[in-house]
py3Dmol code that shows the C-alpha trace and the ligand (Angstrom):
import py3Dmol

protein = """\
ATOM      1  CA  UNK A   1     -63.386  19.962 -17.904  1.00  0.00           C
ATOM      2  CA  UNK A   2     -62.016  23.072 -20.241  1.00  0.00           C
ATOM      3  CA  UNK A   3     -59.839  20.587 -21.888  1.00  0.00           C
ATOM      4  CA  UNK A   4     -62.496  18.359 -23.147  1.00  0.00           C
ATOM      5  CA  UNK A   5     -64.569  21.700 -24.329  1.00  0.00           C
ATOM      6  CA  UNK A   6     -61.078  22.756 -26.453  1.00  0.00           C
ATOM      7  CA  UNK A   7     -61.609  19.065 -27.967  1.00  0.00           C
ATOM      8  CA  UNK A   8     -64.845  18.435 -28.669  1.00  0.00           C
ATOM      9  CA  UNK A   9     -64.864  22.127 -30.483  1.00  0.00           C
ATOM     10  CA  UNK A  10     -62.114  21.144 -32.250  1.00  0.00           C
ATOM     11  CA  UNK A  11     -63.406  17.834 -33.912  1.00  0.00           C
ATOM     12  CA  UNK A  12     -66.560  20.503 -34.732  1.00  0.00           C
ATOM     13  CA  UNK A  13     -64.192  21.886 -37.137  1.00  0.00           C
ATOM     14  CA  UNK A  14     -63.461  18.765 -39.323  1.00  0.00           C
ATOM     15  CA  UNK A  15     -59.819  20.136 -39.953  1.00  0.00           C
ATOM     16  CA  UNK A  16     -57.055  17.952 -39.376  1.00  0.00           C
ATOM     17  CA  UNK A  17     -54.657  20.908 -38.223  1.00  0.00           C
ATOM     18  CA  UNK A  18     -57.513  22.499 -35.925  1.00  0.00           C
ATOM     19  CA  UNK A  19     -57.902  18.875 -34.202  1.00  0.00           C
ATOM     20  CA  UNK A  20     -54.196  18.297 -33.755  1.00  0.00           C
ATOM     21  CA  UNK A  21     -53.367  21.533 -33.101  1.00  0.00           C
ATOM     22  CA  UNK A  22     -56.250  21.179 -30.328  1.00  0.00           C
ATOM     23  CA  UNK A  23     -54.591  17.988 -28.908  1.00  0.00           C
ATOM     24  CA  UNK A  24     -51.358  19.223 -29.110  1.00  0.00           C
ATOM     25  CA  UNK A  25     -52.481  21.897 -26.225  1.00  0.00           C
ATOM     26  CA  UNK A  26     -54.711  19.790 -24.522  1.00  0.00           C
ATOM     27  CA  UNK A  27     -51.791  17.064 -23.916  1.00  0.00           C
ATOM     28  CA  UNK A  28     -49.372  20.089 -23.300  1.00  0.00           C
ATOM     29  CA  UNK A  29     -51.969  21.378 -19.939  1.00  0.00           C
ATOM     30  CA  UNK A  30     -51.905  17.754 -19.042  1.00  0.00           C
ATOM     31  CA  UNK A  31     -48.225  17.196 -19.214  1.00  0.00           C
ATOM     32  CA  UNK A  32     -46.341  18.626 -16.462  1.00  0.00           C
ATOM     33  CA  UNK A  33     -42.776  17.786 -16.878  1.00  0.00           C
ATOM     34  CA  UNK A  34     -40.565  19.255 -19.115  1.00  0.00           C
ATOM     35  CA  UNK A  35     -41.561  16.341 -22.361  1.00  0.00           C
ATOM     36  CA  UNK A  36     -41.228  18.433 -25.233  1.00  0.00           C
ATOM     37  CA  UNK A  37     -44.734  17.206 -26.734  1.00  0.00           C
ATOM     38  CA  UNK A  38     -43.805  19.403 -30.650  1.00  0.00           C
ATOM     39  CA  UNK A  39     -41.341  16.601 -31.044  1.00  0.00           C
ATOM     40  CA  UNK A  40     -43.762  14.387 -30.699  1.00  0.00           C
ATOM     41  CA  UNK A  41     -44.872  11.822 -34.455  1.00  0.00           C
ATOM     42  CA  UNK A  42     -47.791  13.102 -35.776  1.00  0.00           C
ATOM     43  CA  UNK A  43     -49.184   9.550 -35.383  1.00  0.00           C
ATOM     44  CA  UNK A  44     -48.209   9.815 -31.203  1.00  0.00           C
ATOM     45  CA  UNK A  45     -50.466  12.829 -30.713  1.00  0.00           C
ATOM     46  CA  UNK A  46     -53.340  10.895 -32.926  1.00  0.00           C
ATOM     47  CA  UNK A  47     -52.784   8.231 -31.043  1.00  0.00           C
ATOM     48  CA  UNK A  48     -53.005  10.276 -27.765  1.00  0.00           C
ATOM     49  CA  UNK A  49     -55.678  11.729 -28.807  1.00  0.00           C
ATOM     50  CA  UNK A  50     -58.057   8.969 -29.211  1.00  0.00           C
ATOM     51  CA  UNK A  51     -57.109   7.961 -25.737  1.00  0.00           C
ATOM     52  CA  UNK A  52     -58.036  11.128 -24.467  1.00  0.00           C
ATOM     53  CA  UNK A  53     -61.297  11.071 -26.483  1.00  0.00           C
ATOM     54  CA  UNK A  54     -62.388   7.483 -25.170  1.00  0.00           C
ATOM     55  CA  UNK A  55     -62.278   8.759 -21.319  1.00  0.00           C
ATOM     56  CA  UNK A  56     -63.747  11.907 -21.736  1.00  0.00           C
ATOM     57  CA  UNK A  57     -66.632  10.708 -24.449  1.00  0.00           C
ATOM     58  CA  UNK A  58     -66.698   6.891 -24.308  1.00  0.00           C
ATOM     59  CA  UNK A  59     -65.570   4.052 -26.158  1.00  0.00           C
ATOM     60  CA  UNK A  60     -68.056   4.213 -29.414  1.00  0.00           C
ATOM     61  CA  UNK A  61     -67.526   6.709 -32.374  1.00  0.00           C
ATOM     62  CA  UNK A  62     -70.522   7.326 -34.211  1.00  0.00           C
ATOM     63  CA  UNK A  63     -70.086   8.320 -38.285  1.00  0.00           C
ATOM     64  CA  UNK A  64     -72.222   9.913 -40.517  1.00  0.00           C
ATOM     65  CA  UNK A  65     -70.831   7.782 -43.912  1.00  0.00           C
ATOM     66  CA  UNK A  66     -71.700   8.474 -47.432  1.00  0.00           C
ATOM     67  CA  UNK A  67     -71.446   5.579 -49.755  1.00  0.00           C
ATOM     68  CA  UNK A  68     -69.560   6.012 -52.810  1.00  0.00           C
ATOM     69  CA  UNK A  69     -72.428   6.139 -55.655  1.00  0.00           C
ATOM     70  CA  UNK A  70     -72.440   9.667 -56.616  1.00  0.00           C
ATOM     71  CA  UNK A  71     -76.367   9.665 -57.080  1.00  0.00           C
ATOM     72  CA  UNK A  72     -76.619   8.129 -53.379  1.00  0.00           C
ATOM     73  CA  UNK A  73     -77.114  10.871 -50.684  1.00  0.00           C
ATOM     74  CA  UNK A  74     -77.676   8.641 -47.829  1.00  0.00           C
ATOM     75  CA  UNK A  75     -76.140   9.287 -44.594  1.00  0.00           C
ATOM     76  CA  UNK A  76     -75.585   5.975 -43.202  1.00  0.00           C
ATOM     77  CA  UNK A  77     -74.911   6.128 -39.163  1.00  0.00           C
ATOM     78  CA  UNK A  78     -71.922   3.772 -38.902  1.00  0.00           C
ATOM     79  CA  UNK A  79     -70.576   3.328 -35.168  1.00  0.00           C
ATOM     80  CA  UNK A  80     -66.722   2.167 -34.306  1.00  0.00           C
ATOM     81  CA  UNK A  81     -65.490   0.761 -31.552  1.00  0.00           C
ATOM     82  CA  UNK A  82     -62.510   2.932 -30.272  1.00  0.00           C
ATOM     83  CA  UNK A  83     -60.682  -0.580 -29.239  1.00  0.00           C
ATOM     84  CA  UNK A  84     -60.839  -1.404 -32.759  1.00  0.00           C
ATOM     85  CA  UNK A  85     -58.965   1.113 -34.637  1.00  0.00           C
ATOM     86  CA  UNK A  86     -55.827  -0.415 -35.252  1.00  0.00           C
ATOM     87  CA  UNK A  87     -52.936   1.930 -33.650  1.00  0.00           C
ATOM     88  CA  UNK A  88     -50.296   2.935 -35.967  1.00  0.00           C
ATOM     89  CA  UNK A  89     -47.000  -0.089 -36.007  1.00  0.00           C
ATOM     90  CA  UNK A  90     -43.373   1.307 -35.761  1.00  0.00           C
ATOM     91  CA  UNK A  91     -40.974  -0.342 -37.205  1.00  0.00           C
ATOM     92  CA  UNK A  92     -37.923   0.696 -35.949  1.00  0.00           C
ATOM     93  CA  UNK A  93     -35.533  -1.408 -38.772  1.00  0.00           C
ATOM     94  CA  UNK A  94     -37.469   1.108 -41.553  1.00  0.00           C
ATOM     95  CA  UNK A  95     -35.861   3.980 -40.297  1.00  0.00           C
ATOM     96  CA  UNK A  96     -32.266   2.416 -41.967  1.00  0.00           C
ATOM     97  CA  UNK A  97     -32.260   3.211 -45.252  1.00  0.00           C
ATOM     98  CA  UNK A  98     -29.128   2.129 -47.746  1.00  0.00           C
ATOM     99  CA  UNK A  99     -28.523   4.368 -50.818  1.00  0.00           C
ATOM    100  CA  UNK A 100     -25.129   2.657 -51.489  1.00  0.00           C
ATOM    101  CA  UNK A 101     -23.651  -0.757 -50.529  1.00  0.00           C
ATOM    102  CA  UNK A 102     -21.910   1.346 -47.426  1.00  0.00           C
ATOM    103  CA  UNK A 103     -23.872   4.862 -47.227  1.00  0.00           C
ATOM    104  CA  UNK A 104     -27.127   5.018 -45.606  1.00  0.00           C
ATOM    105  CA  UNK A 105     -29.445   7.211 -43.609  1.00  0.00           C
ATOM    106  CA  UNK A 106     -31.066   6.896 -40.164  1.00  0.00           C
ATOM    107  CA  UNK A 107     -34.532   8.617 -40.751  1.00  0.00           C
ATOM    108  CA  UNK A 108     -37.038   9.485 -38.523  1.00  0.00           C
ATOM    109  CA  UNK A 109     -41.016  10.535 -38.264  1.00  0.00           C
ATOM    110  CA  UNK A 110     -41.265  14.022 -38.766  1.00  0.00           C
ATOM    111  CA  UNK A 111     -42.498  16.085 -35.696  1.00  0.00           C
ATOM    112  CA  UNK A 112     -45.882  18.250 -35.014  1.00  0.00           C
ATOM    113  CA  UNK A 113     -43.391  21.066 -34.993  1.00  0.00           C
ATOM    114  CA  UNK A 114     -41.679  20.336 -38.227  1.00  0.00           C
ATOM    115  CA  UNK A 115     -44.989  19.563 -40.340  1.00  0.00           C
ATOM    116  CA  UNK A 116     -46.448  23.046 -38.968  1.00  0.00           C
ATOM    117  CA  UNK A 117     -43.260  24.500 -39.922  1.00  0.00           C
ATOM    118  CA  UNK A 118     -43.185  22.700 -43.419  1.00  0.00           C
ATOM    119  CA  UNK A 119     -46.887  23.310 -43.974  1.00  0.00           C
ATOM    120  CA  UNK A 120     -46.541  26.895 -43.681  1.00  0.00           C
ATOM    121  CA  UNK A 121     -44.010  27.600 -46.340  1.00  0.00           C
ATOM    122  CA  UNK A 122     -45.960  27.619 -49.659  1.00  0.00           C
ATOM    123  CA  UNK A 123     -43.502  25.895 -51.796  1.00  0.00           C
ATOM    124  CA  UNK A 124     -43.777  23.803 -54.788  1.00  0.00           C
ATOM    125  CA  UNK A 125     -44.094  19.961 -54.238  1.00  0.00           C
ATOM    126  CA  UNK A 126     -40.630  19.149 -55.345  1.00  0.00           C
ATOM    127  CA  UNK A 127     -39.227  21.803 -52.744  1.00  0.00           C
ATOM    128  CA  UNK A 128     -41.655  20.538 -50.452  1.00  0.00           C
ATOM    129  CA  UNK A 129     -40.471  16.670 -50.444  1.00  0.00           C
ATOM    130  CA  UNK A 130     -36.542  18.111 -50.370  1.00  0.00           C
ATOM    131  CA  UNK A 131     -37.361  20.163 -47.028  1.00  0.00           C
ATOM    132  CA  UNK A 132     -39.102  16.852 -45.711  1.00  0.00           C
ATOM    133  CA  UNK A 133     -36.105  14.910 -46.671  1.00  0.00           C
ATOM    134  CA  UNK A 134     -33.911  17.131 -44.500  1.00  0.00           C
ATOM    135  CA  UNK A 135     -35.820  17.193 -41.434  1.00  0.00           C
ATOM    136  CA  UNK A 136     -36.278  14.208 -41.346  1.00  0.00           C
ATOM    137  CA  UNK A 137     -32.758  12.836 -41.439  1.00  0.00           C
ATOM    138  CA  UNK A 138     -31.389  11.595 -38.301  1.00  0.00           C
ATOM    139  CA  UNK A 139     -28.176  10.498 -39.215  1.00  0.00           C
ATOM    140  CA  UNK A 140     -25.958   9.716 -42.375  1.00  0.00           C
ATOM    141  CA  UNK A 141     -23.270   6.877 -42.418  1.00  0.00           C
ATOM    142  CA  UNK A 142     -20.952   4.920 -44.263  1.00  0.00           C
ATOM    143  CA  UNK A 143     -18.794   1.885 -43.436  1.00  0.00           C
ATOM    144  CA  UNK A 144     -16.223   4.056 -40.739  1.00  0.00           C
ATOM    145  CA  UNK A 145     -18.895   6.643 -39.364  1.00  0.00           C
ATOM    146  CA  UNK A 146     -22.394   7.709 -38.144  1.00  0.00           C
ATOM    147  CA  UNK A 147     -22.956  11.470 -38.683  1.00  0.00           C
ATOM    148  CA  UNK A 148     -25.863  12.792 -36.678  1.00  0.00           C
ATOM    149  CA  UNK A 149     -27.563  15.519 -38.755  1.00  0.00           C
ATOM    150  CA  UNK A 150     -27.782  17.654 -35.860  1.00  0.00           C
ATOM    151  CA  UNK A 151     -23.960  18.328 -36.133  1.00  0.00           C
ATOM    152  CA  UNK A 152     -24.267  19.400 -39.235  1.00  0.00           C
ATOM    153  CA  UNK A 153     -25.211  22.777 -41.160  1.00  0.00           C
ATOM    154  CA  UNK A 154     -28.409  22.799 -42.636  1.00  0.00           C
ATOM    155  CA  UNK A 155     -26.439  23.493 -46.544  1.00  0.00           C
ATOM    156  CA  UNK A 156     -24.456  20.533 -45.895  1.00  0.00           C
ATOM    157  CA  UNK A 157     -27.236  18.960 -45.540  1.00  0.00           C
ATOM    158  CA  UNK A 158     -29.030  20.161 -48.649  1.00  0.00           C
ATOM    159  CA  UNK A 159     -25.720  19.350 -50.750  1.00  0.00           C
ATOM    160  CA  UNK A 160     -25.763  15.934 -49.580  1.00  0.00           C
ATOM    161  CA  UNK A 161     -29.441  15.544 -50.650  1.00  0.00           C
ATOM    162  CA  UNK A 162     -28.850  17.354 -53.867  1.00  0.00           C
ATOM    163  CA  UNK A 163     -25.895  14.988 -54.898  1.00  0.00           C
ATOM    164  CA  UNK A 164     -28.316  11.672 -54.369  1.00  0.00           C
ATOM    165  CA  UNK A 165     -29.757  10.163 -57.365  1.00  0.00           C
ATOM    166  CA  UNK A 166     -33.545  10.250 -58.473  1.00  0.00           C
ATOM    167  CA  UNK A 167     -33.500   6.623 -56.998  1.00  0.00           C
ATOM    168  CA  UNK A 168     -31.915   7.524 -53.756  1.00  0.00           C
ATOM    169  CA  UNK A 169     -34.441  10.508 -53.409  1.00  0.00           C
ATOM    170  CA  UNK A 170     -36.685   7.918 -54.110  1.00  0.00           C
ATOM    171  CA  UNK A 171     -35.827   5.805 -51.446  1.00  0.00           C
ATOM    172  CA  UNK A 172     -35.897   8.548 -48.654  1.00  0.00           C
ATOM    173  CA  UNK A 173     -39.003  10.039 -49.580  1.00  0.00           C
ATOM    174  CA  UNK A 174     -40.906   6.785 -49.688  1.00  0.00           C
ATOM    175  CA  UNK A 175     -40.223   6.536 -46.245  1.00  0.00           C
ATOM    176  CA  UNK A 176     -42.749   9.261 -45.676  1.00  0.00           C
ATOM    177  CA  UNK A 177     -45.272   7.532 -47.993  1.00  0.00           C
ATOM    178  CA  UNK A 178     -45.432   4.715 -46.118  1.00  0.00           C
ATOM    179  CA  UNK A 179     -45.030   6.606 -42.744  1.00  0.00           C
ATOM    180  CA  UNK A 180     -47.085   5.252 -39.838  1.00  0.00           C
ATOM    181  CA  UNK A 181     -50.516   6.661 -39.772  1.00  0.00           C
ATOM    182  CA  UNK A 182     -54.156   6.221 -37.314  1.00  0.00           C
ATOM    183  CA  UNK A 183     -55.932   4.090 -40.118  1.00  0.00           C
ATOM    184  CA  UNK A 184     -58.929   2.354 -40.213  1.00  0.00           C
ATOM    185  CA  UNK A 185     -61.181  -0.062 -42.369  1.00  0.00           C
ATOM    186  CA  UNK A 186     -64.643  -0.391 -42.217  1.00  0.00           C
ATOM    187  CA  UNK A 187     -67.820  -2.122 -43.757  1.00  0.00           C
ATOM    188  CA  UNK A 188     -71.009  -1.069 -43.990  1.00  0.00           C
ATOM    189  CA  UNK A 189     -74.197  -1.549 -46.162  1.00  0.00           C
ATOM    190  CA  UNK A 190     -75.514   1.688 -47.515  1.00  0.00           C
ATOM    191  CA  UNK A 191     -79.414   1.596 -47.139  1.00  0.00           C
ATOM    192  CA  UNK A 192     -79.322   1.869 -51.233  1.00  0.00           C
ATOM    193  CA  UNK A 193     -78.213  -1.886 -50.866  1.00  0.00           C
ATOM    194  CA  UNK A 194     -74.660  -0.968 -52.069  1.00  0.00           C
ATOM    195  CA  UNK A 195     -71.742  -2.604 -49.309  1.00  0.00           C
ATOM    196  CA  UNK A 196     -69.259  -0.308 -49.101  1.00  0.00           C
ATOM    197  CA  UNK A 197     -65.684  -0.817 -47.904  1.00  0.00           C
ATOM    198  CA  UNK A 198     -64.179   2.633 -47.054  1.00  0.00           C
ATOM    199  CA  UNK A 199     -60.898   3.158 -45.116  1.00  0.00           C
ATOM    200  CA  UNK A 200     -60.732   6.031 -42.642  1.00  0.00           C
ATOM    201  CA  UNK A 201     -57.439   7.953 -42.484  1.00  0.00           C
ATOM    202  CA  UNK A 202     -56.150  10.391 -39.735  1.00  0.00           C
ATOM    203  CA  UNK A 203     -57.885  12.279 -37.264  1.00  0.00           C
ATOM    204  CA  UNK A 204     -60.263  14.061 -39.064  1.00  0.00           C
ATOM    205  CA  UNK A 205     -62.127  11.019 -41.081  1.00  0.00           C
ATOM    206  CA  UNK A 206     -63.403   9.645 -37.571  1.00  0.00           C
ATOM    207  CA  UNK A 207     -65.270  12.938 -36.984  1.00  0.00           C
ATOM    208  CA  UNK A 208     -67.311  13.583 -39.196  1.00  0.00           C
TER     209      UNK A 208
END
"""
ligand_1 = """\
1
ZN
Zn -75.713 4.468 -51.007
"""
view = py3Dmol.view(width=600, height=400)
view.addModel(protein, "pdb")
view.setStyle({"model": 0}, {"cartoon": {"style": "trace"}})
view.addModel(ligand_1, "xyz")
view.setStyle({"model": 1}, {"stick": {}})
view.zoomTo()
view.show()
């Protein structure tokens, strides 16, 4: 199967981007329909992914784990159960978030398409977090009115971002901190003796 081949080359790469790039494709040549999979959370195509993985490899993920003693060089062969990896929890009542007593916004998860886009502009953090504010607002409203972002220009946008407080910013940005994500912890004993309790986060961490 050629999409298995683009996987399983992928995960050779260790590189988040490679691997979800590589899924991104491989769920686009299974998809027929017109689903636009770039809109897709990055947390939906990890989650896809693992699915994928399971039929086509099986239901165990073996890891090559180093323990966290710098002077330890052990590779420790640590195997996961694909049915345990928590998948990542959407809470849909995050997405409202109040920066007033009557003004809010609707956020939501930023697409594949948007974090390639965002990823490939090399700006400074701060510029960074504002352009991930603004595509990631749904909606603004206040007591009267819901204002879907999508009606509006992109500079009214950024003026209504600009005009928040550091708190406010705060507030929206956090949202992407604590953003759904494929987690996973795991303990092991290092054959030093050391137990080690690592957690594994996104695609990447379960290839190695
Ligand atoms: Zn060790």
């Amino acid at each position: 199967m050629k999409e298995e081949k683009i996987l399983m080359m992928a995960m050779e790469s260790d590189n988040n981007k490679v691997i979800m790039d590589a899924t991104v494709d491989v769920i686009k040549s299974c998809i027929y329909d017109d689903f636009d999979v770039d809109e897709l959370a990055m947390f939906d195509i990890e989650t896809i992914f693992l699915e994928l993985r399971s039929k086509s490899v099986g239901e165990k993920i073996d890891l090559k784990l180093k323990c966290d003693d710098e002077k330890c060089d052990v590779l420790n062969n640590v195997a996961i159960n694909f049915d345990d990896i928590e998948r990542p929890v959407v809470n849909d009542d995050e997405n409202k978030i109040m920066l007033t007593d009557t003004v809010g916004c609707v956020m939501k998860y930023p697409s594949m398409k948007s974090m390639n886009e965002l990823n490939d502009v090399k700006d400074n953090d701060a510029d960074q977090a504002m352009n991930m504010v603004l595509a990631c607002i749904d909606a603004i409203f206040d007591e009267d009115n819901v204002y879907p972002a999508e009606n509006e220009s992109k500079k009214s946008l950024q003026s209504f971002v600009d005009s928040l407080s550091t708190v406010q910013f705060m507030k929206l940005s956090d949202f992407f901190r604590d953003m759904p994500g494929l987690k996973h912890d795991i303990e092991y004993t290092c054959d030093c003796g050391k137990v080690q309790t690592q957690t594994l986060r996104g695609l990447s961490s379960f290839f190695t």
